[in-house]
C-alpha positions in Angstrom: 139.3 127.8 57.0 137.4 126.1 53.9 137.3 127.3 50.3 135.1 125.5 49.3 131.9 123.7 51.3 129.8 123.6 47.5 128.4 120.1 46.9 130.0 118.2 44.2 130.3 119.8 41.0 128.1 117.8 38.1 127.0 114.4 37.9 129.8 112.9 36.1 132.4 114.9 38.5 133.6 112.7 41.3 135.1 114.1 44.4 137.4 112.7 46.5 137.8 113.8 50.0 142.0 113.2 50.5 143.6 112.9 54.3 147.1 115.4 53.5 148.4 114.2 56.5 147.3 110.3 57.0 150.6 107.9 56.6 153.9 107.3 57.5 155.9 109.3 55.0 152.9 112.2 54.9 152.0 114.6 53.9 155.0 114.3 50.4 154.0 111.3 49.2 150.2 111.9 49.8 151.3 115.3 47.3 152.9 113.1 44.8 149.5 110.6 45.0 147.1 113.7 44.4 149.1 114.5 41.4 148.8 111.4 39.5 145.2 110.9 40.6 144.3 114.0 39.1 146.6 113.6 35.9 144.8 109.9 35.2 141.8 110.6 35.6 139.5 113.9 34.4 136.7 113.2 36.0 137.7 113.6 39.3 138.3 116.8 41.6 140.1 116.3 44.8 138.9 118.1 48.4 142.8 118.5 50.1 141.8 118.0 54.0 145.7 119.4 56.0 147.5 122.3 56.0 147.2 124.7 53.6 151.2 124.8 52.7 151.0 121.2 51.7 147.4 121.9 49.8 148.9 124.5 48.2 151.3 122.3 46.6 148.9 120.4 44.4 146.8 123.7 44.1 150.1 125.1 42.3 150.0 122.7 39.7 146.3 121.7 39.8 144.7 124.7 40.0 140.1 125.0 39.8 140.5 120.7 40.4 140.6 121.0 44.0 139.3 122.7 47.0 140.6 122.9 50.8 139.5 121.9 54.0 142.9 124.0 56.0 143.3 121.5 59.2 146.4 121.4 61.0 146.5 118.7 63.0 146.4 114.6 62.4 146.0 111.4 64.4 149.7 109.7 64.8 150.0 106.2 64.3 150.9 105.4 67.6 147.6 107.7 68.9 144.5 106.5 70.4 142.0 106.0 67.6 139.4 107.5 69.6 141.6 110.9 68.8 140.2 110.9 65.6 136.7 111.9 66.6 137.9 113.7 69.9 140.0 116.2 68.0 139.6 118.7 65.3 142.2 116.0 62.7 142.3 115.6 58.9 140.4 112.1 59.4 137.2 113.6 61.2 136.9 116.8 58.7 137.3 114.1 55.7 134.7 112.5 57.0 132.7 115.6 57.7 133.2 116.3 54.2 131.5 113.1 52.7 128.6 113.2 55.3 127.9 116.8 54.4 127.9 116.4 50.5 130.7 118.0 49.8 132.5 114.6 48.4 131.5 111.3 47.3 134.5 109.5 49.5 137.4 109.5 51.2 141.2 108.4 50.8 143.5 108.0 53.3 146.5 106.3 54.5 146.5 107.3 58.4 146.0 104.6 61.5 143.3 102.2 59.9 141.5 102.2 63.5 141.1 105.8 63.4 139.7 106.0 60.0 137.1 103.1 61.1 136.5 104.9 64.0 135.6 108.3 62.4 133.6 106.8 59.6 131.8 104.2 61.5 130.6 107.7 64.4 130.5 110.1 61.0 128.6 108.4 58.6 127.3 105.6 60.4 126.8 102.0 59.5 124.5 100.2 56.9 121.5 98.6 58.8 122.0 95.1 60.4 125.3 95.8 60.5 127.4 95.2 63.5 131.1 95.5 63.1 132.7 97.2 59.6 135.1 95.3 57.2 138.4 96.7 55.6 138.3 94.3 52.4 141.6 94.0 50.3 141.9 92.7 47.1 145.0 90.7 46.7 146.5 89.8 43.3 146.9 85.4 43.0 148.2 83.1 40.9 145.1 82.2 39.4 142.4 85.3 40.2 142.2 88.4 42.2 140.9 87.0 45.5 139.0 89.7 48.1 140.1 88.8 51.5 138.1 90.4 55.1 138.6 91.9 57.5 142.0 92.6 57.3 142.0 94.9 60.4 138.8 96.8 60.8 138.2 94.4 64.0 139.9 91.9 66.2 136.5 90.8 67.2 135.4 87.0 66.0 132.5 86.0 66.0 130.2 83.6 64.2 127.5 86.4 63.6 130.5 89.0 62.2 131.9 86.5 60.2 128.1 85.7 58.2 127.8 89.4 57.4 131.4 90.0 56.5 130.7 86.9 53.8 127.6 89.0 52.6 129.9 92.4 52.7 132.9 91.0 50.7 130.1 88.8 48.3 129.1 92.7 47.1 132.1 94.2 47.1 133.4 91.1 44.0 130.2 91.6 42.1 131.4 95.3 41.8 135.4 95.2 41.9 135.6 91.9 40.2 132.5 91.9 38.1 131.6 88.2 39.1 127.6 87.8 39.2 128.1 85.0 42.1 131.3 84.8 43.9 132.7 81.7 45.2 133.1 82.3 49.2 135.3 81.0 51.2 136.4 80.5 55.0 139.5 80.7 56.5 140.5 77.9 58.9 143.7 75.9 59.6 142.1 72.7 57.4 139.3 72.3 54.4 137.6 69.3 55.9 134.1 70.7 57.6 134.4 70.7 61.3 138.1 72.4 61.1 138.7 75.8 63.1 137.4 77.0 65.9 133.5 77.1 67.3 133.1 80.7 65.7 133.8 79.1 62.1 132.7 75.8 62.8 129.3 77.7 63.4 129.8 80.0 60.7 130.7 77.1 58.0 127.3 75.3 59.0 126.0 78.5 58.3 127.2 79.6 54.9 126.6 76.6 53.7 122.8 76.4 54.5 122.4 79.9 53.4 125.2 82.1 51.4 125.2 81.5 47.3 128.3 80.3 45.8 130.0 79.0 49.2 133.0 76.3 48.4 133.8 75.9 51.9 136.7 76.5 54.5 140.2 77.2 53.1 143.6 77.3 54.2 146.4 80.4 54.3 147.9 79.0 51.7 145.1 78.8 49.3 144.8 82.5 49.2 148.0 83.7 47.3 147.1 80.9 44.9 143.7 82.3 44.3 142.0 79.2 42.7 139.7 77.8 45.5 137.8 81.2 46.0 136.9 84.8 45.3 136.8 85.9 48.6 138.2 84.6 51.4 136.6 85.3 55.0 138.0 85.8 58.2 138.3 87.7 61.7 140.8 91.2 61.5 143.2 89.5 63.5 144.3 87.3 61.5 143.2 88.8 58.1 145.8 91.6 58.5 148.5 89.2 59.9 148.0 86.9 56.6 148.1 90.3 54.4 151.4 91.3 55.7 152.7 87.7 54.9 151.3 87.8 51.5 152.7 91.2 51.3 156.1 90.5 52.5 156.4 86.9 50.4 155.6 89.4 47.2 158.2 91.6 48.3 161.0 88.8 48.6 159.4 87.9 45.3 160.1 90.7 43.1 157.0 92.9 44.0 153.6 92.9 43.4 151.2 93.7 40.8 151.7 96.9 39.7 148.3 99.0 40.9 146.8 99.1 37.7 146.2 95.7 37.9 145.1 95.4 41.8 144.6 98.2 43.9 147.1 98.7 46.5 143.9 100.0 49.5 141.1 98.3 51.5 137.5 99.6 51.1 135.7 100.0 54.5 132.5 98.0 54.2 129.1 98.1 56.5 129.8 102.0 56.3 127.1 104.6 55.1 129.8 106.0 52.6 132.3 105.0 50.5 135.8 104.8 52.0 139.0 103.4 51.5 142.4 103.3 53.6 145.8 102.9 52.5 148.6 101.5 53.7 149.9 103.2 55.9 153.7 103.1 54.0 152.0 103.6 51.0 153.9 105.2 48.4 152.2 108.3 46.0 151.5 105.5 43.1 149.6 103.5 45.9 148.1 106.5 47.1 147.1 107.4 43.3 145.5 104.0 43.3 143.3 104.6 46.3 142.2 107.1 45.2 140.9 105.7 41.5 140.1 102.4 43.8 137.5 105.1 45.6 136.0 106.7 42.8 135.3 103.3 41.0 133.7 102.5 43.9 131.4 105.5 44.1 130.7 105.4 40.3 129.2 101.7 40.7 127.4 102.8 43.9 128.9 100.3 45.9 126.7 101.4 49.3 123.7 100.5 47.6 124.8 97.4 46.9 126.7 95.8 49.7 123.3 97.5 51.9 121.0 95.4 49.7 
């Protein structure tokens, strides 16, 4: 049951499609993101896809900000992503939602596959491209630096690796404001001719043909932030250097507080704007997905990354 399937309300309302049940410690701290996402920011309204007992909860204190897709079931982390699609789950009615019009994107922090999955079959991918990117933006010593894929696909190739240069080039113009970002290319050395044939062919690539391409860069260069803007590589081994960023923050003292970086990836190469959080993300993280998602609709980020 659906209260509401009206388009979004006004053209300075944004509408966020939210996954209730998407995440480890769902659907409570999912609840507690809704909340502050609605509290910072006015100009949103929230569409609450799970049960309606756990919708209700935000509706209690939130009432005429949100309306209610009531689905009952979700895709479990250690499911099939191809349930996602398969299944009647909180990820394929979010991305119903979006396709239909009744929201301008989607937040959630359920099994990153099956989110890929169900927006790459529900709103379909930009033209030319092959494979989707899940682009994080990582706080640095020196600069924010964007770094894909960080899971959307194991596949590497040099052909995926040119486009997700061009994706993650679009997404710093709009989350980073830069009018040329300096590019860069993961390998195990900065000398050309380092990595393997994929990136060796990429490099020779980029450098004929991508704008403000510096060249191939190490792990290490990445939490440092100085050599480049946005750091390309294959999902493999983007999401294994993000948890080891992650976890060297963590023994740290913690990370930037959200504000600062948003703590989600934005899915690029999608017909729609959507953005996946970390799966133990906490309701502050969710909150910041959520106003990581809007920003991104506001500055029309399709339209540019399918330029």
């Amino acid at each position: 049951m659906t209260e509401s399937h009206g388009r979004p309300a006004g053209p300075e309302t944004t509408r966020i499609a939210v996954d209730l049940l998407g995440g480890d410690n769902a659907p409570a701290v999912v609840v507690d993101g809704a909340l502050l996402a609605l509290d910072a920011d006015p100009d949103i309204q929230l569409h609450l896809v799970g049960p309606w007992e756990v919708a209700d909860e935000v509706l209690a204190v939130r009432p005429g900000r949100c309306t209610v897709d009531a689905v009952p079931a979700a895709v479990g982390m250690a499911d099939a992503p191809s349930r996602a699609v398969r299944h009647p789950t909180t990820v394929r009615a979010a991305v119903a939602a979006v396709a239909e019009g009744r929201a301008h994107a989607l937040v959630s922090a359920g099994m990153s596959g099956a989110v890929v999955t169900a927006a790459a079959l529900g709103l379909g991918r930009l033209p030319g491209v092959r494979k989707p990117a899940l682009a994080a933006l990582l706080p640095a010593q020196a600069n924010p630096v964007v770094l894909l894929d960080v899971g959307a696909s194991p596949e590497l190739s040099a052909s995926v690796l040119l486009q997700h240069a061009s994706l993650g080039a679009a997404y710093a113009t709009r989350v980073l404001g830069l009018r040329v970002p300096r590019i860069a290319l993961l390998s195990i050395g900065t000398e050309p001719g380092k990595g393997d044939r994929a990136r060796r062919a990429a490099d020779e690539a980029l450098r004929a043909n991508q704008p403000g391409y510096v060249g191939l860069v190490e792990g290490g260069d990445v939490p440092m932030g100085g050599p480049a803007d946005v750091v390309v590589t294959d999902g493999f081994t983007g999401n294994v250097l993000l948890k080891g960023v992650e976890g060297a923050f963590a023994l740290a003292g913690g990370v930037a507080p959200p504000r600062q970086v948003p703590r989600a990836a934005a899915l690029l190469g999608i017909a729609g704007t959507v953005v996946v959080c970390h799966g133990a993300a906490t309701g502050t993280d969710l909150a910041s997905g959520i106003a990581l998602a809007a920003r991104l609709h506001r500055n029309n980020l399709v339209e540019v990354t399918s330029s």
